[in-house]
C-alpha positions in Angstrom: -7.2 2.7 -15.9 -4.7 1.9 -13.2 -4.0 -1.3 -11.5 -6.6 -1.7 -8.4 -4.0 -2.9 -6.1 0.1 -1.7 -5.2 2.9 -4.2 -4.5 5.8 -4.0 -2.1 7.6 -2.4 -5.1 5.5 0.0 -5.8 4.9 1.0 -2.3 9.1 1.5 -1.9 9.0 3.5 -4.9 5.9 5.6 -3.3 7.4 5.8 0.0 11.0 5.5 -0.3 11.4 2.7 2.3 12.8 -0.5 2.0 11.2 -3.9 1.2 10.9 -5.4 4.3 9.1 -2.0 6.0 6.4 -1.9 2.6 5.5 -5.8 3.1 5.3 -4.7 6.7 2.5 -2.1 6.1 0.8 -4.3 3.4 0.6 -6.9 6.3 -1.0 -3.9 8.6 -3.1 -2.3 6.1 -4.8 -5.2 5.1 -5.1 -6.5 8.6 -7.3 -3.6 9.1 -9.4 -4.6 5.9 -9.9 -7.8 7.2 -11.2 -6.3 10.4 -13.5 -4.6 8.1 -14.8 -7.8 6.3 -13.2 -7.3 3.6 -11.0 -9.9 1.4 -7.0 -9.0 0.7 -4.4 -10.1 -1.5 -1.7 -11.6 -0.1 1.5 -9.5 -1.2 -0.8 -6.5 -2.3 -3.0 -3.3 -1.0 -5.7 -1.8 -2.3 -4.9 1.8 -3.9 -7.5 3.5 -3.1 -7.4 2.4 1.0 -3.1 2.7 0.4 -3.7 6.4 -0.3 -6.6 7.3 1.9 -4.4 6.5 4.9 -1.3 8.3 3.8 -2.4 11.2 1.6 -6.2 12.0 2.5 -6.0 15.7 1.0 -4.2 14.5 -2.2 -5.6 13.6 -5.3 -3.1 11.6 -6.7 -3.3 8.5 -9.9 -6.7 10.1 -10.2 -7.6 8.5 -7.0 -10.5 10.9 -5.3 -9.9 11.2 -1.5 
C-alpha cells in the first residue's frame, strides 16, 4: 500500500518544479481542504486530492480518479 500523503519531494519529483513552488501548492491544496472541513498535514497533501486536481483521467499509483 502507498503512503496516504506526498511531500514537497515527492511533489518536485512528480512535477519537476522546484521546492519552493511544491510547498507553495501544498499550502494551496490544502487550503482548499480546510475550506472543505477537512484536517491537513502541515508539509504534506493528500494523494488522492494531489492527483484528482492534476491528472483526473489518469490512473496512476493505483489511485482511481
Amino acid at each position: 500500500m502507498s503512503k496516504m500523503f506526498l511531500d514537497a519531494n515527492e511533489i518536485m519529483e512528480i512535477l519537476g518544479v522546484s521546492r519552493s513552488y511544491a510547498y507553495g501548492l501544498i499550502r494551496k491544496l490544502n487550503g482548499e481542504l480546510k475550506k472543505k472541513g477537512y484536517h491537513v498535514i502541515q508539509g504534506k497533501v493528500d494523494r488522492k486530492f494531489f492527483y484528482e486536481q492534476f491528472y483526473v483521467t489518469k490512473n496512476l499509483e493505483g489511485i482511481e480518479a
